[in-house]
C-alpha positions in Angstrom: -110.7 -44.1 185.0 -112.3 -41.1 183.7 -116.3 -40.8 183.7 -117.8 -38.9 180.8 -121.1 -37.4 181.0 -123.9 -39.1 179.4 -126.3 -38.1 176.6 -129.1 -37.5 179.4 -126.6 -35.6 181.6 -125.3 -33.2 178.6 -128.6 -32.7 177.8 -129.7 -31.4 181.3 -126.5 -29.5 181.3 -127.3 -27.5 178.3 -131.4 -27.2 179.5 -129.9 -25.3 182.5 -127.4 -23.3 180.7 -130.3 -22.1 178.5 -132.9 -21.6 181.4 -129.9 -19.2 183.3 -129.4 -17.4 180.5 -132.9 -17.0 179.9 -133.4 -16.0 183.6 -129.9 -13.3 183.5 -131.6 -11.8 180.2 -135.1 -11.1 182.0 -132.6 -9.5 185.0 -131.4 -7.7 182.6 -134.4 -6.4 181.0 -136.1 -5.6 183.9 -133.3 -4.0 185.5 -132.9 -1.4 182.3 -136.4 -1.1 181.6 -138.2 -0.6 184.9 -139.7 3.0 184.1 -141.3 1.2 181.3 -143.3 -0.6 183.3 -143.8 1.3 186.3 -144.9 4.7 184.2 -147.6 4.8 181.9 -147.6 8.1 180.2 -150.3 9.3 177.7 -149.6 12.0 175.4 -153.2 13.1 173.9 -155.2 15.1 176.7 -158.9 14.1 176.1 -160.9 16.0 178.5 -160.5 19.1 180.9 -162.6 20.3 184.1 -164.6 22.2 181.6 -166.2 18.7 180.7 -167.1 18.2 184.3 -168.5 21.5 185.1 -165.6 23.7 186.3 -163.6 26.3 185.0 -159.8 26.3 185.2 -156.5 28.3 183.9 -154.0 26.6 182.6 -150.0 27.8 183.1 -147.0 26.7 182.1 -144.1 25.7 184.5 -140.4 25.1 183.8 -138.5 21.8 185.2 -135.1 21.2 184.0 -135.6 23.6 181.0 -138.5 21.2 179.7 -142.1 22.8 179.9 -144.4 21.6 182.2 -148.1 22.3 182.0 -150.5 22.7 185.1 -154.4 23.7 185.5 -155.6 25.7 188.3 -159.2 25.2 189.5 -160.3 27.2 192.0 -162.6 26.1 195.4 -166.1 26.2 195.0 -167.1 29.4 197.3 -170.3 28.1 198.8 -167.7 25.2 200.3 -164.6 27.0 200.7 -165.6 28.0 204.7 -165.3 24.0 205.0 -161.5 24.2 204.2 -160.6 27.0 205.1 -159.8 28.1 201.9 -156.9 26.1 201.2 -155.0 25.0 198.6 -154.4 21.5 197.2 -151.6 20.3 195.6 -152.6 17.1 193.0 -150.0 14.7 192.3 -151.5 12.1 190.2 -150.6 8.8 189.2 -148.5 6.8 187.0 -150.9 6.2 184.0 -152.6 8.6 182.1 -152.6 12.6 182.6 -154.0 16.1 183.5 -157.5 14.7 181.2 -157.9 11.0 183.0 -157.7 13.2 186.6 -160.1 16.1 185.7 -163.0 14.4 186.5 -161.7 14.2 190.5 -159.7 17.6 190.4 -163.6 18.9 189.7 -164.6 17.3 192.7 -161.7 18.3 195.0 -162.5 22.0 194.0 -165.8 21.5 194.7 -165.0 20.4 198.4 -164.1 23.8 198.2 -160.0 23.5 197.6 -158.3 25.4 195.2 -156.7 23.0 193.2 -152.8 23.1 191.6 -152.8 19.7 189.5 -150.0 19.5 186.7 -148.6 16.8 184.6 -144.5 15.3 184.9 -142.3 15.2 182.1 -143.0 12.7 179.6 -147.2 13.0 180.4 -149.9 14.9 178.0 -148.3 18.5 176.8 -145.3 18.3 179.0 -142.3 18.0 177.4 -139.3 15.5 178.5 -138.8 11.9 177.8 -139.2 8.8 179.5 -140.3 9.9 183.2 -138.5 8.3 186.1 -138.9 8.4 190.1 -136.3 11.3 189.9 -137.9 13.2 187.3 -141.5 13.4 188.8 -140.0 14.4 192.1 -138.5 17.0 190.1 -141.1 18.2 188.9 -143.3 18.2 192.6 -140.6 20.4 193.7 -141.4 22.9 190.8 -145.0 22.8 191.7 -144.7 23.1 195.1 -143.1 26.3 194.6 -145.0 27.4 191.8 -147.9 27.4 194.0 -146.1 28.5 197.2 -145.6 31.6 195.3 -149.6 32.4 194.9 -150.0 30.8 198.8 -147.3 32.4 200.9 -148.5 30.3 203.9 -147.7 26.9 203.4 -149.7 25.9 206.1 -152.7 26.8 203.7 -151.3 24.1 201.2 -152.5 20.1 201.5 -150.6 17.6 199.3 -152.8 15.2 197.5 -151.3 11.8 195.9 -153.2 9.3 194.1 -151.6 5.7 193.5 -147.8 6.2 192.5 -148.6 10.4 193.2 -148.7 9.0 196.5 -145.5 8.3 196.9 -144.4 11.6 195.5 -146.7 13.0 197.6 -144.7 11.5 200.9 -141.3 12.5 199.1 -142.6 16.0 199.1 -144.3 16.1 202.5 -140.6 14.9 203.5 -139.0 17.7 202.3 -141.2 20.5 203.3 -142.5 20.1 206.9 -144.5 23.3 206.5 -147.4 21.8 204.4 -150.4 21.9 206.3 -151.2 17.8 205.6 -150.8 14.8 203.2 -153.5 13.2 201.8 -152.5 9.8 200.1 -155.2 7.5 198.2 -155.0 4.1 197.0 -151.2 4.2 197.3 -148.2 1.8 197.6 -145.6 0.8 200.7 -142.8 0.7 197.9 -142.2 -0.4 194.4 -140.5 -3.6 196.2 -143.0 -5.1 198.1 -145.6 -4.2 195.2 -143.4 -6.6 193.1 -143.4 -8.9 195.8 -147.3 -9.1 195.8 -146.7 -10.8 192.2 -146.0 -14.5 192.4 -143.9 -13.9 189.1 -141.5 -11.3 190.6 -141.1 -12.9 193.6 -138.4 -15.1 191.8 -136.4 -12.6 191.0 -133.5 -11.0 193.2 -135.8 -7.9 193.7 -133.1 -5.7 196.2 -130.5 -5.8 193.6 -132.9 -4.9 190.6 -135.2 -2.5 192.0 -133.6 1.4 191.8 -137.1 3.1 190.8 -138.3 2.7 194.7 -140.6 4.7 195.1 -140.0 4.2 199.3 -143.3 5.7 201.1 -142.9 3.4 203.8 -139.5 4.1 204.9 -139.8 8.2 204.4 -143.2 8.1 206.6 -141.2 8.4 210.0 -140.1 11.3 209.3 -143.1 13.2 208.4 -144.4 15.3 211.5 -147.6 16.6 209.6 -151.4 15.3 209.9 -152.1 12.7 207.4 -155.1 11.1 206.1 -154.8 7.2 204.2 -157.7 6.7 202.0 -158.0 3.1 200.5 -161.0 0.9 198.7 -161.0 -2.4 200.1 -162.1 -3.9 196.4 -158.5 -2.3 195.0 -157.4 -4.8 192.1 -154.5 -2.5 191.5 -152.9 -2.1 194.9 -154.0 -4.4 197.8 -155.6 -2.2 200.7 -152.8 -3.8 203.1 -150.4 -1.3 201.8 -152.5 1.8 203.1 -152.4 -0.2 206.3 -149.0 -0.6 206.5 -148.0 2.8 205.4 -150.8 4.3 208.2 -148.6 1.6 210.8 -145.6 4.0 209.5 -146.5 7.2 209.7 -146.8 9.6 213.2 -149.6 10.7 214.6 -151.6 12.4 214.3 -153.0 9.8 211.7 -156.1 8.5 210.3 -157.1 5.6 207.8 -160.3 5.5 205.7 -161.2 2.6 204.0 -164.0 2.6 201.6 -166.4 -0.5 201.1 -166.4 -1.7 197.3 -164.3 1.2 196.4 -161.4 0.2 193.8 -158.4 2.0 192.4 -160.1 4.8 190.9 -163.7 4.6 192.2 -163.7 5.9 196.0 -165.2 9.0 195.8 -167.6 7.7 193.4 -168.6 4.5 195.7 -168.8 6.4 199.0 -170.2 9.6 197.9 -170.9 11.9 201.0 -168.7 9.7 203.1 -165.6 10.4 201.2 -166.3 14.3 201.3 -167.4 13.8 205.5 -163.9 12.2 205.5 -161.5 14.9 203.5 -163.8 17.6 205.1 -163.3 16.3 209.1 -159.6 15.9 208.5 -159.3 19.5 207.5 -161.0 20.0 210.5 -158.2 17.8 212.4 -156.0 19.9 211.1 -157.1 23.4 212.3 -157.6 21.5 215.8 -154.0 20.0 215.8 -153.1 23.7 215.2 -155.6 25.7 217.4 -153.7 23.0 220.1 -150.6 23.7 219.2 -150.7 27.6 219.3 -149.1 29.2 222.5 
């Protein structure tokens, strides 16, 4: 005798048939349209070092064939001695462009760093489409050796990530040993284990979705450089245990600042002198470690 499903039993049937679909379209959609929510480009440029009190140049670099447009600012003299002179190479981060980070780049140059910042694809006046973890490391590349080309030491250059420039930051420190240090602020362990901080994501089969990684934490091994992990412990963006996970990762020599109240954007701000101390002593480190290391 054959049993045939009830009214309440084809009813639950079709409820689940509906929720999976539901659930395989969001897969779907997240899968495909990642970059969307990972990279927050803005077109207009609103404001430029000028409107903070320092003059820059602006050039124009080529990645892929698309244009890509970077501002030099150079150290302030009277604290140049405190660097060394050096060079800084500004990735910034996934929202905004060139104008949302002049306001810092004005304050990096006035530690006395000659500062290289320039937008990806897709971000202000550079050209391309949609960016994408492959495209912005792209275009690091282009700017490393843009700037390479007016520093012939690279020993004399610092890379500088902010947020998701942080971990472009590590993919460049990665690929060019030479840099003098790595400077990463209020950055992430990896695109995965950010989505895994939200209690939505978390229900979705993240290894098979993810492909914009963004992988700091796993690339960290193999950097042999000084590095310095600046993180406010009031970050609403990304939680300050990533900075203390990716400092775990990372090879001596090492150090990890955290600033009281500081959030995402506000460290330097919030800490004032103790932020500059901080930057300024691990340059310092730096011309130790090598002073050490000479024969």
């Amino acid at each position: 005798m054959q049993l045939l499903p009830t009214s309440g039993g084809r009813a639950l049937a079709r409820v689940l048939i509906v929720f999976l679909g539901v659930y395989l379209a969001l897969c779907i959609y997240l899968y495909a349209q990642q970059e969307r929510f990972i990279f927050l480009p803005i077109r207009a440029v609103e404001n430029t070092p000028r409107d903070f009190g320092c003059e820059y140049s602006e050039s124009v670099l080529y990645s892929q064939g698309k244009k890509i447009i970077a501002w030099h600012l150079p150290g302030n003299p009277q604290t140049a001695p405190k660097v060394g002179g050096r060079s800084l190479l500004y990735l910034h981060g996934n929202a905004g462009n060139l104008g949302h980070n002049s306001g810092h780049a004005c304050r990096l140059a006035g530690y006395g760093f000659n500062v290289f910042i320039f937008d990806y694809r897709g971000y202000g006046k550079s050209e391309g489409e949609w960016p994408r973890e492959k495209t912005v490391y792209e275009d690091a590349e282009v700017a490393w050796q843009a700037l390479k080309a007016h520093e012939p030491d690279p020993k004399q250059i610092i890379i500088y990530g902010h947020s998701l420039g942080g971990a472009v930051a590590v993919d460049l420190a990665a690929k060019h040993p030479d840099a003098g240090g790595l400077i990463v602020e209020s950055s992430f362990t990896s695109v995965r284990e950010m989505a895994e901080v939200d209690p939505v994501f978390r229900y979705f089969p993240l290894s098979m979705l993810i492909h914009q990684k963004l992988d700091s934490k796993s690339k960290l091994p193999t950097i042999r450089m000084p590095v310095l992990f600046i993180h406010g412990d009031a970050d609403r963006v990304v939680p300050p245990f990533m900075s203390k996970r990716l400092y775990d990762a990372a090879n001596e020599p090492k150090k990890l600042v955290l600033i009281p109240n500081g959030d995402h954007d506000s460290n330097a701000l919030i800490a004032g002198k103790t932020y500059s101390v901080a930057v300024w002593d691990f340059v310092a480190s730096i011309r130790h470690t090598a002073a050490a290391a000479a024969p």
